[in-house]
N, C-alpha and C positions, 0 to 999 in steps of 0.2 A: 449584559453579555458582550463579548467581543464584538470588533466588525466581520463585517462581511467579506473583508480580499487579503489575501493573503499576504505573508511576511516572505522575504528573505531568509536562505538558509544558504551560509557560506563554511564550505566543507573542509579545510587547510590542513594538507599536508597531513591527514591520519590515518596512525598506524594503530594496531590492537595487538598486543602479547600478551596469552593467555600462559602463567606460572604452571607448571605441571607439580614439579615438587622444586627443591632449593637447588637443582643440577638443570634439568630442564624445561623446556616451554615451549609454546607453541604459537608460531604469528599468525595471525586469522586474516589481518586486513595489511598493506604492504602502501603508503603512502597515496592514499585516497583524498584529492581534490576534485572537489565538485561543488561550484556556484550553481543553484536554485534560485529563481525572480520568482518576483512575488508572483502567486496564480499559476505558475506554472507545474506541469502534470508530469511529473520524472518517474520512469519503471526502471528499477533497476535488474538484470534478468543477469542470471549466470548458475552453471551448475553445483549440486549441495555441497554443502560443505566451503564454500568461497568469502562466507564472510555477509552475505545481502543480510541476514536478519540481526549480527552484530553494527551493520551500519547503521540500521535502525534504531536498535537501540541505543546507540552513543548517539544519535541526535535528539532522542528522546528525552536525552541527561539522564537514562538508570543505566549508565555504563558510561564508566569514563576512559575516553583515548589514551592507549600509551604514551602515544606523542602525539605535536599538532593542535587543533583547534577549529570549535564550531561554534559558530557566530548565527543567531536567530533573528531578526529583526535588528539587525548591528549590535544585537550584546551576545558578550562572551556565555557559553553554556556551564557553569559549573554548578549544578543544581537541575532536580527533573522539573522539564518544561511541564508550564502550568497549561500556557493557549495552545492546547494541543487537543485532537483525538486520536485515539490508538485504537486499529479496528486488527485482532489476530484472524488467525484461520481456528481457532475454535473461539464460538461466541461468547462464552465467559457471561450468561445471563443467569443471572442466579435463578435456582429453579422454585423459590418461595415467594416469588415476587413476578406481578404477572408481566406483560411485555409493553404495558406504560408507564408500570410501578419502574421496572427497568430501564426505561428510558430516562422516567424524572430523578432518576437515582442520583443521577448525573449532578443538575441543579442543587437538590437536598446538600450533596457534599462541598459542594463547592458554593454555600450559603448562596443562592442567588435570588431573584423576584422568582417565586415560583409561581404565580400568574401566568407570568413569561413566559418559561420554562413549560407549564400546561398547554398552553397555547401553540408555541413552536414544535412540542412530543407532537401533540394532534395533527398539525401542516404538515409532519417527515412520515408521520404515518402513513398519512393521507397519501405522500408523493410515492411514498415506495411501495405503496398496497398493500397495507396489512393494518388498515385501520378498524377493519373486521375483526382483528384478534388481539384488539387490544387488551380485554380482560381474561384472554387464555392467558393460561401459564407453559412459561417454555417446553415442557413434554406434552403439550396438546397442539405445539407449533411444527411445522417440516422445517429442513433444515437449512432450503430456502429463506423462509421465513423467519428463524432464529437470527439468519444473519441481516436479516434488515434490519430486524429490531436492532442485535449489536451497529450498524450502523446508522441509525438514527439516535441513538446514546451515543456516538462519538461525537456528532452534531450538532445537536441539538442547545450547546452551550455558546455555540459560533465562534468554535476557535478559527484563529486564522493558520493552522497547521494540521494537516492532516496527512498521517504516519499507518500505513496498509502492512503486514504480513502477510502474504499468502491468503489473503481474505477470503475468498472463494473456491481454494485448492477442496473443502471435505464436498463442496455440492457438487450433482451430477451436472452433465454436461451441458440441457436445456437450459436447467435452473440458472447455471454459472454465466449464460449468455445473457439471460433476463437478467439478473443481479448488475452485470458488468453495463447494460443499458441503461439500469435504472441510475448506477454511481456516474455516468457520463451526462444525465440529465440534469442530475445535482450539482453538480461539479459546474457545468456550465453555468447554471444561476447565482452560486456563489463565491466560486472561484480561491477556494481556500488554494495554500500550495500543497501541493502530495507529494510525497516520496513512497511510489509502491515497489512491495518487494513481491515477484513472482516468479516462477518458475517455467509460465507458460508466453514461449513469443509469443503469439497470437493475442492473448489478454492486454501484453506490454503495448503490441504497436497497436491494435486498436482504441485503446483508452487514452496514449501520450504524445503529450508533446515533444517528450525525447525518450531516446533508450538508451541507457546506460548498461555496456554489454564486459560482464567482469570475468577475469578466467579463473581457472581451476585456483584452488589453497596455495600458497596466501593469495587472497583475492586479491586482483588490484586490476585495474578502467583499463581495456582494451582499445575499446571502439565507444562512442557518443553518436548515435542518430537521431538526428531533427526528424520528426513525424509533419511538415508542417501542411498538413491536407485538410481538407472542409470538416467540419463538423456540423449536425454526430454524424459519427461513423458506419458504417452497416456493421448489422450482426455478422453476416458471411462476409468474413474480407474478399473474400472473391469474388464478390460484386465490385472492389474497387483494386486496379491491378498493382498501383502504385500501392496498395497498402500491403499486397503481396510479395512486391519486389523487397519491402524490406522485411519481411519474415524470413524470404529465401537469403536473403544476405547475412542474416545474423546465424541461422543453420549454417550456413556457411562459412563462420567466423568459427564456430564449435568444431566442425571437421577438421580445419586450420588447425584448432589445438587440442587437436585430441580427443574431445568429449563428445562427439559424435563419429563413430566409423562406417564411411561409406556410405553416399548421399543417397541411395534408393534405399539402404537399410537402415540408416541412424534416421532420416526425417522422415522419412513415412513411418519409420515403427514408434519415432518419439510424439506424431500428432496422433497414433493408433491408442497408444498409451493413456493417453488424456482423459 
């Protein structure tokens, strides 16, 4: 299996143009550079429609850049990344296969020492607690628990890239806390590199080392804030003021442009929301 620490991801100068028919089309992303080091924790936040989960997938290699170019551990991307996990907001667990069947799925396909493979499922289990439902099958799991499973299948092969959608956006709001705790425990011990895509500040600046803050269609990089405060993090940023300062800051880049109107009703009604 891979190592343990993360690659490089070097983001050059890309653009995305989606063809509508042979007259029109439509640009999603508008000249997006962004270097990633290795290990390091990138959320990238901006409202729908901007382009965050088409960036993902061009650095995943199942969507290739109009222009530009993505560089992963210094090679060029033309082709889906292999050392990777991809964790969506729906968990994608097959539901005839129970939730270690699900994990070693991973292994099986990608021919590996499945020893290994058994051995590591068990330890991610184990860290994310739900080693209890290992031989449930996904419709006897919450939906909490689906997604650990899906993220101990993205894991579990020790890529050194790990690539988030909205991973947490279907849980309710306790759940979503514990989950984002549990991903900052793991993260710490093996330091893959992330690119997560979220919707929600609070997820972004508690989990990262930076936030990359993109505006409205065509997307394209605003703002960059270094998060660089203690870890972990508290579950209530409000125990930490400096982790607040930068949530108010980035609401405050959104009223700047538009996507939020009026700072007692767009961020109070957008954290009510949640």
């Amino acid at each position: 299996m891979a190592g343990e620490r993360g690659a490089a991801i070097d983001i050059d100068r890309v653009t995305k143009v989606f063809p509508i028919d042979g007259r029109r089309a439509v640009q999603a992303l508008t000249e997006i550079t962004l270097p990633i080091r290795p290990g390091e924790f990138v959320s990238v936040v901006g409202p729908s429609g901007c382009g965050k989960s088409t960036l993902m997938l061009m650095t995943a290699g199942l969507l290739a850049p109009t222009t530009g170019m993505i560089h992963v551990a210094g090679r060029a991307l033309t082709a889906p990344l292999t050392d990777v996990g991809i964790v969506f907001q729906d968990d994608l667990l097959l539901e005839f296969r129970s939730a270690l069947d699900n994990v070693l799925l991973q292994g099986r396909i990608r021919r590996l020492d499945m020893r290994d493979v058994r051995a590591r499922a068990a330890e991610l289990l184990e860290q994310l607690d739900v080693a209890q439902a290992a031989d449930r099958y996904p419709r006897q799991l919450s939906g909490g628990m689906r997604q650990r499973v899906s993220l101990a299948r993205a894991l579990v092969h020790g890529p050194s890239v790990l690539l988030m959608d909205e991973p947490f956006g279907a849980l309710d709001a306790l759940t979503r806390l514990q989950v984002r705790a549990d991903l900052e425990r793991l993260w710490l011990s093996e330091r893959q590199t992330v690119l997560f895509i979220t919707h929600s500040i609070e997820e972004a600046v508690g989990l990262s080392d930076r936030v990359v803050v993109m505006s409205p269609s065509p997307g394209r990089i605003v703002r960059e804030m270094t998060i660089d405060l203690t870890r972990p993090r508290p579950l209530a940023l409000g125990e930490a003021p400096e982790l607040e300062e930068h949530v108010q800051a980035i609401y405050g880049l959104f009223e700047e442009m538009g996507v939020l109107h009026g700072k007692s009703a767009g961020v109070r009604g957008a954290r009510s929301a949640r």
